[in-house]
Structures are given as C-alpha cells and as structure tokens.
N, C-alpha and C positions, 0 to 999 in steps of 0.2 A: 316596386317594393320599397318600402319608407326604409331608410338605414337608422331611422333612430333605435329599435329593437338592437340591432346589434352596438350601437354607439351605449346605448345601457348596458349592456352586459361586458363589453369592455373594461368599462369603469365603474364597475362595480366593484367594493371593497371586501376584499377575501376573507375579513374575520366575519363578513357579515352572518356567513355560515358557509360549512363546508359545502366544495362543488363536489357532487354523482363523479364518480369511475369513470373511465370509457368516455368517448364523442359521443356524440349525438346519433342514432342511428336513422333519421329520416334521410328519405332520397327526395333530392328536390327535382321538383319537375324536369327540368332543361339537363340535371345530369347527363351524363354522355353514360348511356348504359352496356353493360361487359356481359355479354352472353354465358348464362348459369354453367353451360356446359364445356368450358371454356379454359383452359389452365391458364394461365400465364406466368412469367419466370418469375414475377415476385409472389405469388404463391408456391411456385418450387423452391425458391429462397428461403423459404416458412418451413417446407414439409423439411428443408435440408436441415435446419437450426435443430427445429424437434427430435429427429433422427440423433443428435450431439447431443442431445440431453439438455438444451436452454430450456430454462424456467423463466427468466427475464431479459429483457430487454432496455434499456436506459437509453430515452433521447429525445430527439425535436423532430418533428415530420415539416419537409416542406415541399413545393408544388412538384417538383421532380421527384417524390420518392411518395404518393399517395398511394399505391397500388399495396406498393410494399409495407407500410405501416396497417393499411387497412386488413390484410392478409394475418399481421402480426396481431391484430386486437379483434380479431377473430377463432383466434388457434390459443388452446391452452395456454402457452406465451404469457405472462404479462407483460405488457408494456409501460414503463412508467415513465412518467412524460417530466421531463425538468424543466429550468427555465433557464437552463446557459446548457452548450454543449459541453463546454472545460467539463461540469458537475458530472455530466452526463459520463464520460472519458474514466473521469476518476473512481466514479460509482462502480463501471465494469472494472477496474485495476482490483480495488479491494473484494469486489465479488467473487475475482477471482484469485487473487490470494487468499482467500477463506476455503472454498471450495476446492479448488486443485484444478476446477474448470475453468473452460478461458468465458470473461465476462465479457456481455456481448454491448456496446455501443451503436447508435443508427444518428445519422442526421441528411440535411438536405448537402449539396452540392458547394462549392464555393466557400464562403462565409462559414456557412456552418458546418463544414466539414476541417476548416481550417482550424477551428474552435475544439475538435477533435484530439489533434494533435497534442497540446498539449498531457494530458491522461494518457496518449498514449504511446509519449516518449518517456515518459515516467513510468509506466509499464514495461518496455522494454528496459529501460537500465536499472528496474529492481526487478527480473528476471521473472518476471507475475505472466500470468496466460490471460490473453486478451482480446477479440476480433473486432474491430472494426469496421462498419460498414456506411456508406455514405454515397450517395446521388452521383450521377457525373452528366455534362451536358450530354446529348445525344451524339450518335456517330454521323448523324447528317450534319454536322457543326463542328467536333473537336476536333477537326485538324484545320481552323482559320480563327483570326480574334474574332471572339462571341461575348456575348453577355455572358457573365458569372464564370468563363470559363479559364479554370487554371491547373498546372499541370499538377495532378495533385495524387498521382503515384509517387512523381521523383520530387515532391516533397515529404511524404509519407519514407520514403525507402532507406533515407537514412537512419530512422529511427521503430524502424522493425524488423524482422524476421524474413520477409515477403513482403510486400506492397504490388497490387496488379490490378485491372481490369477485365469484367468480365465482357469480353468480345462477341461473345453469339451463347445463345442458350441452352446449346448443348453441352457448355461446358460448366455451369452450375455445379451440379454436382459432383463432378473432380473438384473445383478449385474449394469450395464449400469445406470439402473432406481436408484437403492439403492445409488449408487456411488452420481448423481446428486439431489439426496433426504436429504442426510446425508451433502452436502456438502452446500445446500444451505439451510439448516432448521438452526432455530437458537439453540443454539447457533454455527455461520457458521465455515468452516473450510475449509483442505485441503483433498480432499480422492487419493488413490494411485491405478492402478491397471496395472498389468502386463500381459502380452497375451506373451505365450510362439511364438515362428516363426513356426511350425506346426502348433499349433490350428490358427493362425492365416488365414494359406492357405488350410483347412479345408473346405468343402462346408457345405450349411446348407440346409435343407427343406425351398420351397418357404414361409411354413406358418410362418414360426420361425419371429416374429415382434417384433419392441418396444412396450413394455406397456404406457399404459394412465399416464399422469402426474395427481399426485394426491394428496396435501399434505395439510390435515387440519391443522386448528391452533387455540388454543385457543386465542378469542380474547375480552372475556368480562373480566374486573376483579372480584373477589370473591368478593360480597357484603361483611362479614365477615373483611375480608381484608383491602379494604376502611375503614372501621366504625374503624380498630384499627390503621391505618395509620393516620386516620383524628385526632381520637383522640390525637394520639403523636406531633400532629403541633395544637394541640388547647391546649395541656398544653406547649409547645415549647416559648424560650426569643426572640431568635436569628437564628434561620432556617437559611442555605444555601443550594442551588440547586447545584451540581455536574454532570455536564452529560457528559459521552462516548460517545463513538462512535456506541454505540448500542444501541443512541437514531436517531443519521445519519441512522444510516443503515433500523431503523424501519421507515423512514420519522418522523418522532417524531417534527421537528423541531417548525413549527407554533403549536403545541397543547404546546412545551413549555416555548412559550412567552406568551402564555396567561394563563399558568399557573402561571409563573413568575410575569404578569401584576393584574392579578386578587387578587393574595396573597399577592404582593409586595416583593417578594424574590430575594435576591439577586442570580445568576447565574456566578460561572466557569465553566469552561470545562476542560476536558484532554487535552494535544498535542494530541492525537490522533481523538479527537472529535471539533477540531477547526472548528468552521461557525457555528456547528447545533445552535448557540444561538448567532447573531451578534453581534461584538465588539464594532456597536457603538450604541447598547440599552444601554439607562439609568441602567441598572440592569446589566450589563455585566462588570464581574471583569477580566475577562481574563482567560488565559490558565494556568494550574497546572501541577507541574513536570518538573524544574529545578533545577539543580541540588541542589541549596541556596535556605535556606527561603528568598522565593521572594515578592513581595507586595502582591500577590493574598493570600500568606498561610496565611496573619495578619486576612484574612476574614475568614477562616476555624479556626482563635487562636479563635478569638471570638464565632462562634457558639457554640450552642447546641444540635442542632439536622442538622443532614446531610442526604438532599434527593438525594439520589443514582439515578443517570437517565442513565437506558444503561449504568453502567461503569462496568470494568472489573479487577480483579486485573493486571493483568501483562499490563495494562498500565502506571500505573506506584504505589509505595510500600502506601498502605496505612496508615501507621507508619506516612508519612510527613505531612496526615493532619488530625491525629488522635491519635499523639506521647503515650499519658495516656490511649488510649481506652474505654475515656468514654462518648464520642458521642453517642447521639443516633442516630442511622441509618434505615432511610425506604428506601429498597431497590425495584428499580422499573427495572423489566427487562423483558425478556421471559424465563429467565431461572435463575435455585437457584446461587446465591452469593457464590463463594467459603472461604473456611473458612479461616479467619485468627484472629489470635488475635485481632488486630488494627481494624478489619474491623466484629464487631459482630451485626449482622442484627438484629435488634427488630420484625422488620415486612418487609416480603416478600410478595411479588404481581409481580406472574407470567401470564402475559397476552398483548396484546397489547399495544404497551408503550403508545401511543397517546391518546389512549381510555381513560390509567388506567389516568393521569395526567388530563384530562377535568372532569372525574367521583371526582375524588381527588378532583379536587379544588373546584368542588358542592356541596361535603359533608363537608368542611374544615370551622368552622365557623370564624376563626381569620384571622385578614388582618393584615399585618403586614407595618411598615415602616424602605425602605433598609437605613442601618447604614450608618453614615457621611463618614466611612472608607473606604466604594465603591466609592465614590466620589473621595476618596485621589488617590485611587489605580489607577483607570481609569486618571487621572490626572499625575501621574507622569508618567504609561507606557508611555501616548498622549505625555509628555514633553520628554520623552527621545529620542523617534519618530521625531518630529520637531525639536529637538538640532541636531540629527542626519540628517537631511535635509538640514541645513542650513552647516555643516561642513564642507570642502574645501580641507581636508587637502590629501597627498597622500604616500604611499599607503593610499586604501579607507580605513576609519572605521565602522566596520558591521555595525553602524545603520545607515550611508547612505545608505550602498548596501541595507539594508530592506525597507529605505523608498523611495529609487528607485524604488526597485522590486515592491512594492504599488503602486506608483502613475502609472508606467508603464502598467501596470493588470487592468483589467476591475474587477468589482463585484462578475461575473461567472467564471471568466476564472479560468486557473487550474496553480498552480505551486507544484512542487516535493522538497519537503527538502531533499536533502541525510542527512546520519546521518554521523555526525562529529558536529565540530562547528556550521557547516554552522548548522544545523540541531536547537540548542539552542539559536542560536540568532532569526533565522525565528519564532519556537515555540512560545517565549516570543513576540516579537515586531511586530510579521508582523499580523496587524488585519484584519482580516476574516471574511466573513458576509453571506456566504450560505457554505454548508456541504459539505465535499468534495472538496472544493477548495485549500486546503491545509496541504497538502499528506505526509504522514512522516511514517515512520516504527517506532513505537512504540513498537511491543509486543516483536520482536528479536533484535532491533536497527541495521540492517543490511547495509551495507555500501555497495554501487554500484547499489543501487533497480531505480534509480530517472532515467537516462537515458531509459533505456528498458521499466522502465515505464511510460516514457512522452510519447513512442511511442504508446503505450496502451491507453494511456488516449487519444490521437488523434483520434486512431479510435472508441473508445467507444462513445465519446462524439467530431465529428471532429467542429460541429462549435464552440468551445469553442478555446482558444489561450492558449497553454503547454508552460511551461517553467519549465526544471527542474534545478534546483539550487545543485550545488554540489562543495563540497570543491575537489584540486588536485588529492587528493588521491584516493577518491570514484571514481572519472571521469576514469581514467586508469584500474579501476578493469574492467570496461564494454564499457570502449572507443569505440570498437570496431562494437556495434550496432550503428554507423552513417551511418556504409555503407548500413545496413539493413533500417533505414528512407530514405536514397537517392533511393535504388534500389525502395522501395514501394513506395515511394511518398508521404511520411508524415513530412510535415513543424511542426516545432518545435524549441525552441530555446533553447538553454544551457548556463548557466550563471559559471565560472568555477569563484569560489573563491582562489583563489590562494596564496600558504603563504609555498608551497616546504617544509611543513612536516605535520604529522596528527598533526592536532592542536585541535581535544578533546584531547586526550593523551596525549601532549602536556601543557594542560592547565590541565589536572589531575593531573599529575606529578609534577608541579611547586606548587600545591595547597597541596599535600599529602605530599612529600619529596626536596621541594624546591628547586628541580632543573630536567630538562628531559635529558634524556638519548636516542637514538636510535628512534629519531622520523623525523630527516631531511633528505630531498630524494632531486635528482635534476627533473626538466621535461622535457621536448621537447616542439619545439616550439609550441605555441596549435595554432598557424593559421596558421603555414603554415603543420600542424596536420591535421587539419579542412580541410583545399583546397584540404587535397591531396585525400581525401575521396571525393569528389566535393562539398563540402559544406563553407558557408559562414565563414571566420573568422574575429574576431573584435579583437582588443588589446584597451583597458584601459589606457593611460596615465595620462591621468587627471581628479581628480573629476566630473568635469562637462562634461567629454565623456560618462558616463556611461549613462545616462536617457536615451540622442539621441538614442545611440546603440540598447538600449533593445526597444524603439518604433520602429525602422527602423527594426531589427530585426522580432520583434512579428508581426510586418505588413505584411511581406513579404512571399509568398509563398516558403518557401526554408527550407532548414536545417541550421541553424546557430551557431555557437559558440562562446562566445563573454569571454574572456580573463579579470578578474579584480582582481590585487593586493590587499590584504588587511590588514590591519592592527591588527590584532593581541595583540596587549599589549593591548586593550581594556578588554581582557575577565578577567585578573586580575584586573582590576579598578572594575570590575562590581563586582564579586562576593567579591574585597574587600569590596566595598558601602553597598551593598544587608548586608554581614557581621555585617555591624555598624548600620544598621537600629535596631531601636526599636517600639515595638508596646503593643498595640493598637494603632493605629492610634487616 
C-alpha cells in the first residue's frame, strides 16, 4: 500500500474545508476482528458513562485506549477530538462547572495522560467535578521499566479526589459509580482513573451493569447551629456577607438576596464567585482578591462579623480580609472550613446553603442598615467603568476593553477571563449579574484554560453567547483548539488583549523590584492566524472599532478572533491610587 494517500491528507491545510465528524468507519482487511457478540470492558466503560448522564467526551485516542474511544463514537456520547490533551482537561473543568456534572476527559497512556494533568489539577483546587480517564501500560508489564510506562495514579493523587486503577473487569462498574460520586459530591473535585490496554479488551459477562445513581445529602441545617449563628448576628455592629462559589454551584443565589434584603447586609463575592449576588443590587460591594487593598476590603476593615457563604480558602488568602484574625466568622457551606489562622470559624453549618441562609434569616432578630461605605464603594468601581467608556485614547485602556466587553454581552451570556492581567482588570470592573457568567480560574490561576473552555461553555450551555477574553500570552498556550471549534462547529468569539509580554508578571515585577526582566515576546499575525485555521479575524485600530467588532462578532455564527492592543501603564496608576486610598470611607 503506497503511503503517499495518507502523507496527503496529513498535510493537507484545514481551511481548505471543513473535515466530516467522526473517523473513518472502513475496516481494513488485516484488522484484528472483535466477535459482534462479544462485550468488552471498554464497552462497559461506555454503557457506565451513559448510565452518569455524559453527553461528551473531550480528548486524544491513542494505540492503548482504541477499544475505548471506538465504543465512545459509537454510543450517543460525542466525542470531541482536540489537538493537545491540557485543552482537552480544561474543556471537561468548564463542562463541568457549567453543568453541575462532572466533565469527562479520555486520552492515551504516558504522554498523553500526563497532558491531562494539568485541567485536572485546576479542577480539583477550583472545586469543579471532573473524571478523568486515560490508558495505562498492561498488567503483563507494569510492575518492570516499559516503554511509556509511568506511575501515573501517584502522580494523578495528589491533585484529586481519588486517583486508581482498574484491576480486573469486574470492578468497572463500582469504580465507574465512586469515581462520578466523589467527583461530583460536595465538596466537588477532579477523580483520575487508569484502565491498563489488556483489561481494557477483556470481555465481561452480559450481567456485569452500571449501578443505580444514588447520592444522599444532608439538606436541613442543625437547629443547634442556627440558634448559635443567629445569636452571633444578633450581638454583631457591622456584619458582611462573603460568598464563593460554593454558593453558585449549590444554586444558593436567590436565597441570598433575600437574605441580604431581609437583614440588610451588605454582600461581596470572590472572583471566583462573581454574579451568585448581582453587581447592580443596592447591597452588592463587588468582587474580593486583588491584589491591593481594593474598595471592596474598606467593607471587610469595618466589619465585625463575616458571613462565609460557599467560600473556599484557596480562593483566595484569608489574611486580606481578616489581617488581625479577630472577625467573627459563621461559616455556611456543605462541608467543614479549613483551618487557618485568619479564618477561625465560630460557628459551622453544614447543609444546604440555600435552605441554611432562608432558616438563618428567620431565626436572626436584628435588621441591620448597609454602611454609607457600600454606597462609596459601588460608586467609585461604577465611575471607574464609565471614565473607562468614555476614553478614546489608543492603544485601548483595560477599562474600555471591560466596559466594551459589558455593554457587548447580554445579562446571560458567558465570558472566560484568562489569568494574566486580562484576568484582574475583568475580576475588579466587569459587573456581573447571574452565576457563572464570568469564568476565571481562581483556585490554580492557570493560564491558557479560557479558549478550550469557551468551547465547553458552547456546548454546555450553546444558546448562551462565549467569549473568552485572554491576554497574548494565554492565547498561544492553546491557540490551537480553533481548529477543534471550526472542525465541530462551535461559534465563539476571542477577545485577544495584546501588550507582546506577560503583563501580570510584568506588572509584579515593576511593583516588587521596580523594573521587569524577561517578560517581552513577539507574536504572529493573529488574523491572518485566525483565517488560516478558517475562522474570522478582526484587528483593533481604533478605540471606537472595538464595540462594533465584538457585536458583529458575538452575532455571527462563526469562530472569531478579534485582535486589541492595550495599554498597559494603567495597572501601575491603579494599584498606585488603590495605594493612596484611606478608609473608612
């Protein structure tokens, strides 16, 4: 057989036209043919997924894991195929922080399992439900040095839930069930599991099934509990609400604005928990965890008691809005507060956030009135917002590009912050108004998550409009999932902040030793980047092309990229001003 056929379709150029769904379904002759009648474990690995409710699947197939991809692009399943595993990793993180299910990831053995990893240690420390599945040498091999073989549980296990191997066939469906149990109970995470290439093509008995989904949850809170939590907001001056994202993820959101309304409590959030409380309630101070005492912390100087709602430590350090440790703290979650100095719980209440927060504010007999200083605070982000709108000048300064990217976005729609700059200007100014609208990697600050996951957030939720916003740098880690939204046919647009160096680092560096070192790169053209993958590109020249772009953009059923210079010297003016602030307000 001449290999030239295949040496052309190799290198053949993707915009030439889109490639057909799915492999190829011809058997070639010499196949090694699998008797029809015939199960085997990576088809119970399929019927197990389906039984958990996966719709998709994100990943690479390689020679030890055929059975099982083939099984997968056989079965309702989609499988969608990327071209790095990282993309793959992150795609299931945001699938499933959208969903509330855990997003599934597949790759081969070794390499590409290692590729893995990344997505889904960032999964695990921003609390997202996540399964991972990947190759592993055979058992006639993995206990001696092998090709490809590495131990890749006990590098998986530090950064999951579970990490394991499946040993023989009969245990599929337990680990299958535990794996999707563990990953999506709170508090949520990443789990890891490995299927050697033997057990994989292993037949099973017709009876061997998935088990029943089954997962109780405590959902009252402790009477007890209440009566000492109410008590502490009934001798409390100055209460503040703080909520994570693990009031999002419980749906928590309406139970608390009327907890907020009923007590009169003022409310921030985390960057990680931005919209669960809208930015533009009277009671909404804004997001928390940048880098400077920001206006929001002047509201945390003042309190006295801090109501914890779904937050998490490794959102970000509790120290910035509890420097002396001697808040009191009621800590409302589904699961115990980890210990820290700065963060010492008076009263825990593990149970349904939504419940616990309507019961709370039944028992609570003080009503309170929010401080003049929410008023300031809400007042100056909104003026920094509209100064930033009305600005002209070029390159852009972030807070045009943020109150572009606003006015462009509907209420629902979805945008991705990469972490860089881009990441701390969006956190602070871009206001938010339902949960989940605006996507950041908080718990590992991972650079490159925003593209792979706008593709994610498309199909999770496709009538919603993606935009993922990323600084130059982030965009070239995973550039390469564009080709993966053309081949599938998922519109989305890309906002590329451009400044040709990492400009958090960048802007650390100028603030810690007053001057940066080894942060400038050059780029390629990103539109004629964009085209050559078949997708739209925009270039930025002037303040006032940006808005048009991102509407004509968001509108249009396509893959888009849209090009905008930015300015930069802003981040030092900010964190000088933030610097010179004094409070109370």
């Amino acid at each position: 057989m001449s290999s030239l056929p295949l040496l052309t379709l190799f290198f053949s150029p993707v915009h030439a036209g889109r490639a057909p769904r799915g492999p190829p379904r011809r058997r070639l002759r010499y196949a090694r043919q699998v008797p029809e009648d015939q199960r085997l474990v990576a088809q119970l690995l399929v019927r197990c997924l389906e039984h958990e409710g996966v719709t998709v699947v994100f990943g690479i197939p390689g020679e030890e894991n055929i059975r099982f991809t083939d099984a997968l692009v056989r079965s309702p399943i989609r499988y969608v195929l990327v071209r790095h595993e990282q993309a793959a990793s992150f795609m299931a993180e945001i699938f499933g922080r959208l969903t509330g299910r855990a997003g599934v990831c597949s790759s081969t053995l070794g390499p590409g399992a290692i590729n893995l990893l990344l997505g889904t240690a960032d999964a695990y420390t921003n609390s997202t439900p996540l399964v991972a599945f990947s190759a592993q040498v055979g058992l006639n091999r993995i206990y001696k040095e092998s090709h490809q073989s590495v131990d890749l549980v006990s590098m998986f296990a530090p950064v999951t839930k579970w990490a394991a191997m499946v040993l023989t066939p009969g245990a599929v469906p337990e680990m299958v069930r535990k794996a999707f149990k563990l990953a999506q109970t709170e508090r949520p995470g990443a789990v890891f599991l490995a299927v050697p290439e033997d057990i994989e093509a292993m037949a099973v008995p017709d009876d061997l099934a998935p088990l029943d989904v089954n997962v109780p949850r405590p959902d009252e809170p402790t009477p007890s509990q209440i009566a000492r939590a109410a008590a502490v907001l009934d001798g409390a001056d100055r209460p503040i609400v703080l909520a994570g994202h693990g009031a999002a993820r419980s749906g928590a959101g309406d139970a608390l604005r009327r907890f907020s309304e009923v007590l009169g409590l003022p409310v921030a959030t985390s960057f990680h928990g931005k919209g669960v409380f809208p930015d533009d309630h009277p009671h909404a101070l804004g997001a928390v965890g940048f880098m400077s005492h920001d206006y929001v912390n002047f509201g945390f100087d003042e309190a006295d008691v801090i109501v914890s709602v779904g937050y998490e430590l490794q959102e970000f350090d509790p120290v910035r809005i509890n420097p002396d440790g001697d808040k009191r703290i009621i800590h409302l979650s589904r699961v115990p507060a980890e210990v820290d100095a700065h963060y010492d719980v008076e009263v825990g209440i593990q149970a349904d956030i939504g419940r616990t927060l309507d019961v709370l504010a039944a028992a609570t007999a003080r009503r309170f009135q929010p401080a003049i200083s929410g008023e300031k605070i809400r007042r100056l982000l909104a003026g920094e917002l509209q100064s930033g709108a009305a600005d002209d000048s070029f390159p852009l300064k972030p807070q045009r590009i943020v109150a572009d990217t606003r006015a462009a976005l509907g209420r629902s729609d979805i945008v991705l912050a990469d972490t860089g700059a881009v990441k701390m200007w969006m956190a602070r100014l871009y206001p938010t108004y339902e949960p989940n609208t605006c996507l950041l990697s908080n718990g590992l600050s991972t650079m490159g998550f925003a593209l792979p996951g706008a593709i994610a957030a498309k199909l999770a939720l496709p009538g919603r409009r993606v935009l993922a916003a990323v600084g130059d740098g982030a965009f070239l880690m995973n550039s390469q999932e564009l080709e993966t939204a053309m081949r599938e046919h998922i519109p989305l647009t890309v906002l590329i902040w451009q400044d040709d160096a990492y400009g958090l680092i960048k802007w650390k560096m100028e603030l810690e030793i007053g001057h940066d070192v080894a942060t400038e790169f050059a780029n390629p053209d990103f539109v004629a980047y964009a085209e050559s993958f078949g997708a739209r590109g925009y270039q930025v020249r002037a303040a006032g092309d940006l808005l048009p772009m991102l509407r004509e953009a968001l509108g249009a059923d396509a893959v888009s990229v849209i090009t905008c210079p930015v300015d930069y010297s802003e981040n030092l003016r900010l964190t000088g001003a933030l610097g010179d602030l004094t409070g109370p307000f």
